[in-house]
N, C-alpha and C positions, 0 to 999 in steps of 0.2 A: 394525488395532487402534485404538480411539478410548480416549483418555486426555485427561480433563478438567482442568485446571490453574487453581483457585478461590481469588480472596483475596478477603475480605471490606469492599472497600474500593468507593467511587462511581466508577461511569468516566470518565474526562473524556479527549478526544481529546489536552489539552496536557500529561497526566496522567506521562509519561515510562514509560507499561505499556509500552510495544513497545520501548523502549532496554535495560531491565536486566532484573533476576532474570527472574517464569516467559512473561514477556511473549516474552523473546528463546528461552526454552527452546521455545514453541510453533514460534517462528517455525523454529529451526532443526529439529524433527521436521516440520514439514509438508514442509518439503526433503528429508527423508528418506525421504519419501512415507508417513508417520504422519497418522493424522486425529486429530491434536491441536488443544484449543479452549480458549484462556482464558475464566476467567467471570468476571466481578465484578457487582456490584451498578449495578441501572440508575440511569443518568445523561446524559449527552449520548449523543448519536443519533453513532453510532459510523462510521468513513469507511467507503467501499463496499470489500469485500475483505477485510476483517479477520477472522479467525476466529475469533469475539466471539461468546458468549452473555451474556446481560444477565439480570439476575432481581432483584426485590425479595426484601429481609432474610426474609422471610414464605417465599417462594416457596425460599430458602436452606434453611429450616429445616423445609422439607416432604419426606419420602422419596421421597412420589409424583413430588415435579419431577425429581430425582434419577433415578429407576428409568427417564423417560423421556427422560433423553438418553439411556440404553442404553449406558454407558462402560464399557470393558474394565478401566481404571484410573486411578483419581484422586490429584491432590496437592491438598493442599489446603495454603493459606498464612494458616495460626491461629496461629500462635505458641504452642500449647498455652493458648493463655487460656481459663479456664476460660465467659468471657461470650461464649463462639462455640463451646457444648458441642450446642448445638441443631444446627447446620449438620455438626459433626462428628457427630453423630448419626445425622443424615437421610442423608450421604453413605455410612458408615460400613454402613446397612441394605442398600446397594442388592447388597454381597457380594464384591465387586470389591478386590482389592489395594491398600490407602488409605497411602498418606506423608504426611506432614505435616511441613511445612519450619518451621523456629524462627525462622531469621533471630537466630543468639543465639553469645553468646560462651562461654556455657554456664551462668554464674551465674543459674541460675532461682530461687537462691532465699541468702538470707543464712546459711545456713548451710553452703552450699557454700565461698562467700568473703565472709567479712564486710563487711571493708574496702573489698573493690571493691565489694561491692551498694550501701553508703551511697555510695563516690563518685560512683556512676552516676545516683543523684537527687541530688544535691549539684552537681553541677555540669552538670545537663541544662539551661540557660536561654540564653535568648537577648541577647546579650551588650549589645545596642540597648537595654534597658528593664532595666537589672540590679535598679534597685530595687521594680519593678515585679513582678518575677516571679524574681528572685533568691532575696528573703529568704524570700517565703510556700513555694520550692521547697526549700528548706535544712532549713527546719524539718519541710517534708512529708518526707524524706530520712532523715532522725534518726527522725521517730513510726515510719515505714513499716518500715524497716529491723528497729527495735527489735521492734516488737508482731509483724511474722511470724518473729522469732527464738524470741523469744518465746513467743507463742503460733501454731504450724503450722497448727493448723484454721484461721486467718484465711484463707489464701491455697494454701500448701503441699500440705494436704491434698487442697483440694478442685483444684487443677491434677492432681494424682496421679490419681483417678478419672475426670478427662478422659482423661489419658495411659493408662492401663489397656486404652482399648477399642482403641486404636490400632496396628496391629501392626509399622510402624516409622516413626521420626522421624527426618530431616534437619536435619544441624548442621550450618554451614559449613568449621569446623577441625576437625583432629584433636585439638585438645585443649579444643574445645568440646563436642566429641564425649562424650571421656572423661570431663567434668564432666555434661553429662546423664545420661550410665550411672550415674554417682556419686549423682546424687538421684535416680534410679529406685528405685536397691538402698536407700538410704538409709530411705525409706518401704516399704520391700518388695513392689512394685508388682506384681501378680498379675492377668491375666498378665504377665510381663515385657516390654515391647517390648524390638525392637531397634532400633542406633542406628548409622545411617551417615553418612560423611562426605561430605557434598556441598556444593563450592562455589558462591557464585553466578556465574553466568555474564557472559562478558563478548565484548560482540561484535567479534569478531575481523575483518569484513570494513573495519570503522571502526580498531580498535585491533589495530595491528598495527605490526613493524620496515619500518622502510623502505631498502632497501643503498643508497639513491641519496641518504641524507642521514648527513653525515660526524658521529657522535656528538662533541660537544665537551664542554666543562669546566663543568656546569650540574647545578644542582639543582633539581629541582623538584618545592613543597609543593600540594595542591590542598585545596580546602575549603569549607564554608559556614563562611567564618570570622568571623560576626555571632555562631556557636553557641558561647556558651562551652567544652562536649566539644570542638570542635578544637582546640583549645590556641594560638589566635596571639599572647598575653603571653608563652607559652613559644618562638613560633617566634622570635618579634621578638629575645629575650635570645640563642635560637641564632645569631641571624644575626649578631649583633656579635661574637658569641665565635670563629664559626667564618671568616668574611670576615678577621678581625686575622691568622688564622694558616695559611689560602690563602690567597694573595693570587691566583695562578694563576684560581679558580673565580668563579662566578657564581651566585645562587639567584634564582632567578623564581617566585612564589608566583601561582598562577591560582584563582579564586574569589571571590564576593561578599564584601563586608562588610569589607575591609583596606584600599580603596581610601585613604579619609583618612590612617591613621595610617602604611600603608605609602608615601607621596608622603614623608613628611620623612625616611624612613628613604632614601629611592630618592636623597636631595638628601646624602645621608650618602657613601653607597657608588657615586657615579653610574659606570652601566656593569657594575656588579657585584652590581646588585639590583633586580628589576624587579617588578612590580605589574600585571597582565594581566588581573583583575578576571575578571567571567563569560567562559566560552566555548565555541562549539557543541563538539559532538563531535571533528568535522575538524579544528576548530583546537587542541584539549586535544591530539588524535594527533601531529599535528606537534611539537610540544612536548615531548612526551612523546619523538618520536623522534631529536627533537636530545640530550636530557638524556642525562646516564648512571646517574642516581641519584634513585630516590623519597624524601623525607623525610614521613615520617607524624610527629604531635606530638600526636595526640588524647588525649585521656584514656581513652577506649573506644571500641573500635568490635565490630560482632557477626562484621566481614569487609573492611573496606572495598575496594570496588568497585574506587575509583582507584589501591591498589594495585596491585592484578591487572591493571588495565588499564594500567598502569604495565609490569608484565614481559611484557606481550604484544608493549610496545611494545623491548621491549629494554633494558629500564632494571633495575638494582638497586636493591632497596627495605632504607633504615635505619629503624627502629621500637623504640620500649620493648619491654620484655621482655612489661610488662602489659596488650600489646593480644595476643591469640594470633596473629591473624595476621602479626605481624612474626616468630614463628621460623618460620612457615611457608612463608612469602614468602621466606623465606632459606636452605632449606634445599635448595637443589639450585644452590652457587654463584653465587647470587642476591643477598646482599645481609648485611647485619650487624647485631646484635640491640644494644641498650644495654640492659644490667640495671638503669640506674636514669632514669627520666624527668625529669634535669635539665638545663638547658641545658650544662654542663659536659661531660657522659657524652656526651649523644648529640654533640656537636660532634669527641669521643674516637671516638665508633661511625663518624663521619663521616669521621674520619681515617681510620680504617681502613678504610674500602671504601675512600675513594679511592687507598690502597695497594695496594688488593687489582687496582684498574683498573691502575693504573701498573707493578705487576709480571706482568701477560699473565694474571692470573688472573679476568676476568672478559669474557665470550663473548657481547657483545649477539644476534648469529643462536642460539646456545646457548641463553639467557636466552630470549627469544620463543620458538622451536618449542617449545624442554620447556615451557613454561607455557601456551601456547597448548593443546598437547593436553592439560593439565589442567585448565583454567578457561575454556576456549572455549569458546563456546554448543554448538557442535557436538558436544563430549568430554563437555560435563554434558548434554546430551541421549541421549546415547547410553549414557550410565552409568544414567540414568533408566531406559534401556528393559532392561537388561542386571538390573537390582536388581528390575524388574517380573518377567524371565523368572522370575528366582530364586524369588520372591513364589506366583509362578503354579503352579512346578513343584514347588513345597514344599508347598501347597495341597492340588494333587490329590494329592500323597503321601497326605497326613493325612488326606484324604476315602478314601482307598482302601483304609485300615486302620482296621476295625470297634472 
């Protein structure tokens, strides 16, 4: 079976394609003995052995190129945007079983959730250059929101007649899930797709529990925390709230962009707050496999990665209620939801997981295997091919009845 896995993005060998989502899902079907092939868009001359096909945006949005890789079944990684209707078109001709992954929390559009579609351009900027690209994003936030509430044909409609041809979509939660079916039905999208749950994957041969390292008293936050969406003015406020009333624990925040401001807090709490800045794979795993606890503070995310890679490692993960996948993350004795995103709540949500570790009721070996087989490249690989059968056998059904 050859299954082609296409995002519309340039290739670049430092690109991080072969760490995360279908980079890794390739990687682990060719282990399965699948003739699976990431495509993207050419750019750097790719390392020898990669399962890499390369094609100009032109060469994307031709059926012919398509028809001759000869694929049994394609993902494709469009986001439903309607300015990659050409590629889902061409792929779409060749007749093959087509999914197409969102990468999405589910709010596709302002009338699903309001509040959250404005805070998601409202606070998309880069935290380095606020005035720079703060205030022009604030008010682009406010127009955008408004005028496709507004008026639907701007945007709404015309995503709907992309999504129409496609006969199912990938969302990472189930309850991002449930909000895409919701703007399906909403424009009464004919035919109906269908709409399954697929995480992204996470590589489990890197991110994994380790018995030979003793979990202690730690927290820890990861992040591009230069991006205003992570939330580090919110983590900073949790850490004074929540440090005054463990005194027992420790939070280590790993990622770019806190290093400054997190150094005077480090001279605040020394020993009880650390600053670890970037870090390869290997060294997030270890980290990850001392902690007992993820803290997320984002203001949105469509899944984030580091969670997941978090309960692989044996960690339980705290999150808002307004990222989906914090009750997700938590629902198989995992970790604990705050209903409201203040420094106050979650420091409260904090408390209580570390309750829930201190009374026997959380299973680092328990926490990694069940998460692993659900978010491990190997588990979303094999869900892939299982959703494909389905796809296939439902197919010739329909062809078999006149």
């Amino acid at each position: 079976m050859k299954i082609l896995f296409a995002i519309p993005l340039v290739y670049s060998n430092s690109g991080s394609f072969w760490e995360r989502d279908l980079g890794l899902v390739v990687v682990a079907l060719r282990k399965m003995g699948v003739d699976a092939w990431f495509c993207a868009i050419k750019g750097e001359e790719p390392l020898v052995g990669r399962p890499l096909l390369t094609a100009t945006r032109e060469e994307l949005n031709d059926p012919d190129w398509w028809r001759l890789q000869t694929p049994d079944a394609i993902v494709l990684n469009t986001w439903s945007a309607p300015r990659y209707d050409g590629i889902r078109r061409a792929a779409l001709s060749v007749g093959c079983p087509v999914i197409e992954k969102l990468d999405t929390d589910g709010v596709k559009s302002p009338r699903i959730y309001p509040l959250h579609h404005l805070r998601a351009g409202w606070i998309d900027y880069d935290r380095r250059h606020p005035f720079k690209s703060a205030i022009p994003r604030k008010f682009f936030a406010v127009a955008k929101t408004f005028a496709t509430y507004l008026l639907p044909s701007i945007l709404d409609r015309p995503m709907i007649r992309c999504m129409e041809g496609v006969p199912l979509f990938a969302a990472e939660t189930p309850l991002a899930s449930a909000r895409v079916k919701r703007f399906l039905e909403m424009y009464d999208a004919s035919p109906m797709p269908q709409v399954a749950t697929i995480p992204h994957p996470v590589d489990v041969s890197v991110m994994h529990w380790d018995q030979a390292k003793q979990k202690s008293n730690t927290i820890v936050a990861v992040g591009r925390w230069d991006m205003a969406v992570k939330g580090w003015p919110l983590l900073k406020r949790i850490v004074r709230n929540f440090l005054e009333r463990a005194p027992d624990w420790k939070i280590v925040v790993a990622g770019p962009g806190a290093e400054r401001e997190g150094r005077r807090i480090e001279n605040v709490y020394s020993g009880r707050f650390e600053i670890l800045g970037s870090l390869d794979r290997s060294e997030l795993s270890r980290e990850l496999a001392k902690a007992k606890i993820y803290l997320l503070t984002s203001h949105l995310e469509t899944f984030n990665i580091a969670g997941a890679e978090a309960l692989c490692c044996g960690c339980s993960v705290v999150g808002p209620a307004q990222i989906p996948s914090s009750a997700y993350f938590a629902g198989c004795d995992s970790g604990t939801v705050s209903y409201l995103r203040s420094p106050a709540h979650i420091a409260d949500a904090l408390m209580a997981e570390i309750a829930e570790w201190d009374g026997g009721h959380r299973d680092p070996q328990c926490i990694a295997a069940f998460w692993q087989e659900r978010v491990g490249a190997p588990a979303v690989a094999a869900q892939y091919l299982r959703i494909f059968k389905e796809m296939r056998i439902t197919g010739e059904e329909a062809s078999s009845h006149p």
